[in-house]
C-alpha positions as CSV (number, residue, x, y, z in Angstrom):
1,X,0.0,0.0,0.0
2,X,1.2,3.6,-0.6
3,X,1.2,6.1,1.6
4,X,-1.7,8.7,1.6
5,X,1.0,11.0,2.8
6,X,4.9,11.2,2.5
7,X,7.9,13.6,3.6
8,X,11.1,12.8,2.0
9,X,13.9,14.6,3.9
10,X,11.8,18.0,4.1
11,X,13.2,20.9,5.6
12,X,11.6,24.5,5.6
13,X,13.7,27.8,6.4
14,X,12.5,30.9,7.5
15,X,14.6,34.4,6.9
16,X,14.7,36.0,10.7
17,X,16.9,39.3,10.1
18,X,20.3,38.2,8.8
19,X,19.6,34.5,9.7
20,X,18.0,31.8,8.2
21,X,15.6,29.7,11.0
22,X,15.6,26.0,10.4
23,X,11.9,25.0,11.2
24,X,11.6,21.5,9.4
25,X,14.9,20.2,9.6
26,X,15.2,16.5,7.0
27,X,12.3,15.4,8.6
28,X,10.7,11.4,7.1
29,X,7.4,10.2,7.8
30,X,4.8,8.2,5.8
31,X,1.2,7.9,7.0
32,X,-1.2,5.6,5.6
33,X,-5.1,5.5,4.7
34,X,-7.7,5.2,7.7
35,X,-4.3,6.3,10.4
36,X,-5.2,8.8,13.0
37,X,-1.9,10.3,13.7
38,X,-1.3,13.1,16.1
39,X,1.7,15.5,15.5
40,X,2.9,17.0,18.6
41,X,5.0,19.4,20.1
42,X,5.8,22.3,22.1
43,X,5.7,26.4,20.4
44,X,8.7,25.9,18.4
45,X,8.8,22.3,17.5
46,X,7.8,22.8,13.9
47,X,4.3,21.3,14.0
48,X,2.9,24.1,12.6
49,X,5.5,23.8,9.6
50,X,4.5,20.6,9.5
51,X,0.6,21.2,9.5
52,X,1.1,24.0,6.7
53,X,2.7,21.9,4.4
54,X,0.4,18.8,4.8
55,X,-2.2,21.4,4.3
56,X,-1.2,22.6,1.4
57,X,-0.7,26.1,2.8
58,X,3.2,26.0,2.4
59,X,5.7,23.6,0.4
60,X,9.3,22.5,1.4
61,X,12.1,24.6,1.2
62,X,14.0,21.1,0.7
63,X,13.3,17.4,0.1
64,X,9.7,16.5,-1.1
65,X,5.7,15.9,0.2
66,X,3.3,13.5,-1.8
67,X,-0.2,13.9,-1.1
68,X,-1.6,11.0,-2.8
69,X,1.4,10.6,-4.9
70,X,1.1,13.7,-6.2
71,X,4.3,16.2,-5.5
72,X,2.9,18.8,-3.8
73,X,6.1,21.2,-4.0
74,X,6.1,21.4,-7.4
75,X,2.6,22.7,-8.0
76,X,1.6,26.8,-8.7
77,X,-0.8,28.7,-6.1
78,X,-4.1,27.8,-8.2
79,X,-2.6,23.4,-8.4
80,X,-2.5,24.2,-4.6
81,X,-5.8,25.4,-3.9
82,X,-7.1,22.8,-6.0
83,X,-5.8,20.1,-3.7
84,X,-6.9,21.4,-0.8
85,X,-10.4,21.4,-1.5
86,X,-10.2,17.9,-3.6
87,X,-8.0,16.1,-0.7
88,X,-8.4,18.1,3.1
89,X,-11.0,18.7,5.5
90,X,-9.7,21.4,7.9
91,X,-10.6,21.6,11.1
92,X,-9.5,24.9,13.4
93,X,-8.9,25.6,16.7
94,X,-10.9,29.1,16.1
95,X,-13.8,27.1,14.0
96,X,-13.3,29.8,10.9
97,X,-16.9,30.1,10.4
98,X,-18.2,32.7,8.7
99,X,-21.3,34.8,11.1
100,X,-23.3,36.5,8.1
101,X,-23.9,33.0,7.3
102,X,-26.2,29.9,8.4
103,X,-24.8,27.0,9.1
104,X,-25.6,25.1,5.6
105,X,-24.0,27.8,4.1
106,X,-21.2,27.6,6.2
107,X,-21.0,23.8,5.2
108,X,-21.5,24.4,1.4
109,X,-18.2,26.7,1.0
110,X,-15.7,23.8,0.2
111,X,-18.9,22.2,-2.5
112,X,-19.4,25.9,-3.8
113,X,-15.7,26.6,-4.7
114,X,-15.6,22.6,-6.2
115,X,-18.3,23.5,-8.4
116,X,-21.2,21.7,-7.2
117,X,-24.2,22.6,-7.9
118,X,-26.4,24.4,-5.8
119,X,-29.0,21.7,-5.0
120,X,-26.7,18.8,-3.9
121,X,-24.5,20.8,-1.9
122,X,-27.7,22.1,0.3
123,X,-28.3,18.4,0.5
124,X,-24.7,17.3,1.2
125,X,-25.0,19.9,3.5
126,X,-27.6,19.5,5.9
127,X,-26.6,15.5,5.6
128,X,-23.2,16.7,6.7
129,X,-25.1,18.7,10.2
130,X,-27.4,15.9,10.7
131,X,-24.0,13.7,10.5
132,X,-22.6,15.7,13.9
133,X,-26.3,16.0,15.6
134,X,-27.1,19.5,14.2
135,X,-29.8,18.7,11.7
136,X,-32.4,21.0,13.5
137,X,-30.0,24.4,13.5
138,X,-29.5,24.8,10.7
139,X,-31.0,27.7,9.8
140,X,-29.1,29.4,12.9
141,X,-26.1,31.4,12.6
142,X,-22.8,30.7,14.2
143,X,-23.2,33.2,16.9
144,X,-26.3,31.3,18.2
145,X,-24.9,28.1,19.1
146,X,-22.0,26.9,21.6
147,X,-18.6,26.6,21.1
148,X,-18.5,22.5,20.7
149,X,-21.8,22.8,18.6
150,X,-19.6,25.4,16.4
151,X,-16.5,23.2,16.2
152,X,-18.8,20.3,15.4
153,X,-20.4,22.7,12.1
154,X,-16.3,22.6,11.2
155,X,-16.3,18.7,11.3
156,X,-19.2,19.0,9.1
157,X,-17.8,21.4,6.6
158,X,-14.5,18.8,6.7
159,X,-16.1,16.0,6.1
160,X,-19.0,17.3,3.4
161,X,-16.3,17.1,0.6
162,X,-15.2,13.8,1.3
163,X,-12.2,14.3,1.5
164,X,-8.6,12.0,1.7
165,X,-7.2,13.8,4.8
166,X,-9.0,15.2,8.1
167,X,-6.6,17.5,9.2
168,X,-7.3,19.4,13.3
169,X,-5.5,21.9,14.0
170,X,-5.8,22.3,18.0
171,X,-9.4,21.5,17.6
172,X,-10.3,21.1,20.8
173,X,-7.9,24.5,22.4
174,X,-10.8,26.9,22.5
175,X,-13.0,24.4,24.2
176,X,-13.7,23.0,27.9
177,X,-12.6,19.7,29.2
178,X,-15.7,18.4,28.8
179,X,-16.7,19.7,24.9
180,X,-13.0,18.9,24.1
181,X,-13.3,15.5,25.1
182,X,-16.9,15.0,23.0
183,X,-15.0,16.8,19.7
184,X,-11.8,13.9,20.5
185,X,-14.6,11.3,21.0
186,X,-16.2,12.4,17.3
187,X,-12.6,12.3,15.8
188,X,-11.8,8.6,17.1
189,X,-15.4,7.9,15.8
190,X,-14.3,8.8,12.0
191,X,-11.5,7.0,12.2
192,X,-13.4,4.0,13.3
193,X,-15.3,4.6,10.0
194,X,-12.1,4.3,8.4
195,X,-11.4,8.7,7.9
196,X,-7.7,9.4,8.3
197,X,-7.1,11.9,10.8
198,X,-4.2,13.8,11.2
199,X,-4.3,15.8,14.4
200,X,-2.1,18.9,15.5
201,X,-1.5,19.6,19.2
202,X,1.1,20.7,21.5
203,X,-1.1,18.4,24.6
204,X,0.4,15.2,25.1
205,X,-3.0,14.1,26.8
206,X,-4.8,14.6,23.5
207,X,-1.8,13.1,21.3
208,X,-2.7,9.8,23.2
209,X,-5.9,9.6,21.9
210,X,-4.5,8.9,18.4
211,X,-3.4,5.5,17.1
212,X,0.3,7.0,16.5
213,X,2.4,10.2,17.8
214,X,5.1,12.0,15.6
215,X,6.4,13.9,18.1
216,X,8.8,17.1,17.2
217,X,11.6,19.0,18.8
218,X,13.4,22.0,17.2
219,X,12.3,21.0,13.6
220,X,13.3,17.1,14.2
221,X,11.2,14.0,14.7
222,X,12.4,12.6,18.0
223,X,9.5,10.0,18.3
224,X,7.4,8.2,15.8
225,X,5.5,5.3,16.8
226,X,2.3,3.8,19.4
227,X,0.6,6.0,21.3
228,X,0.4,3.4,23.8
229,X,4.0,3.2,24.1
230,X,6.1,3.8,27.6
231,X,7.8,6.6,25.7
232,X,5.4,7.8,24.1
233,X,4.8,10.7,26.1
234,X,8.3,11.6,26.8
235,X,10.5,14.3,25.2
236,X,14.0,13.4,25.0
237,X,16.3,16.1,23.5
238,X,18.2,14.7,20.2
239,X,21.5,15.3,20.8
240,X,22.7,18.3,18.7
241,X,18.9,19.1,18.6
242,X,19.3,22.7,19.1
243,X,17.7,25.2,17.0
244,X,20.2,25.6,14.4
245,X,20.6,29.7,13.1
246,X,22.0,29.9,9.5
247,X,24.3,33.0,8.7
């Protein structure tokens, strides 16, 4: 089986003044189709280097990502925009809703900019709510509801598109313990129905809940296996695993 995703020795630099950051530094990984994988790591790691270029928000300064096979760092601003609405499903820590809107408009947005046509993507759509329990709201705006009931329109707007890849950002870091355990509950759920999840978090507690942690540390994978590993939870330093400043 090939891998659904794939980083070949990628490394991203930053310009900071007269130096050049190392944020991604020859970092290798492969995750597979139905995997629930959580990348995680402290403010600094490179997670969010790592997120943005799985996302198809940012490509390698170095070394190569295959989304499906396809060579993401060698595609133009319009190839990427195409992928991300053909192959993610974002969900955000801040829910990115829009407030003018209902919420089966909210959920149409990915259909509307894939082209589909008005009809099916009101019905995709309100299948999508009734999907995460909010079948009956949604004529309400976003403002109206809870934040969990808002982060569960988000799962609805990933998932109506069908997408390859379910990638949370933080998805449960605006929430309580309580709603952010329900949103983690409704992620494991849709990998049980086979989704792959890719989740981003700096929380070891919530990296557990994934079938596998790649765990970062100044731009370097320093754990990549079981979440129900002794060491998974642990953050050893790499030796030499300093953030490295190029002149």
């Amino acid at each position: 089986m090939n891998p659904l995703i794939e980083f070949q020795q990628v490394c991203k630099y930053y310009r900071m003044g007269d130096s050049t950051v190392v944020a991604a530094d020859h970092i290798s990984f492969e995750i597979f189709q139905g995997e629930f994988v959580a990348i995680v790591g402290s403010s600094g790691s490179g997670k969010s280097t790592c997120m943005n270029i799985i996302g198809c928000l940012d490509v390698p300064s170095e070394g190569t990502y295959l989304l499906n096979g396809q060579d993401v760092g060698q595609m133009n601003k319009n190839q990427l925009a195409e992928v991300r609405n053909r192959f993610l499903g974002f969900i955000f820590q801040q829910y990115n809703l829009l407030p003018k809107l209902n919420l089966v408009e909210n959920v149409e947005i990915p259909l509307m900019y894939a082209g589909v046509p008005k009809k099916e993507r009101r019905e995709r759509a309100r299948r999508a709510l009734e999907d995460v329990g909010l079948g009956d709201k949604w004529r309400h705006r976003p403002m109206e509801l809870s934040g969990g009931q808002q982060q569960r329109v988000s799962i609805a707007r990933a998932l109506v598109g069908h997408p390859a890849v379910i990638l949370a950002d933080e998805p449960t870091g605006a929430l309580d313990s309580r709603t952010g355990r329900e949103v983690l509950g409704m992620l494991q759920d849709l990998h049980s129905q086979g989704h792959t999840v890719v989740l981003i978090t700096h929380d070891n507690s919530i990296a557990v809940q994934a079938q596998r942690i790649i765990r970062l540390e100044d731009g370097l994978v320093v754990y990549d296996g079981p979440s129900d590993a002794p060491d998974a939870v642990v953050t050893p330093r790499a030796p030499g695993a300093e953030r490295r400043a190029r002149p």
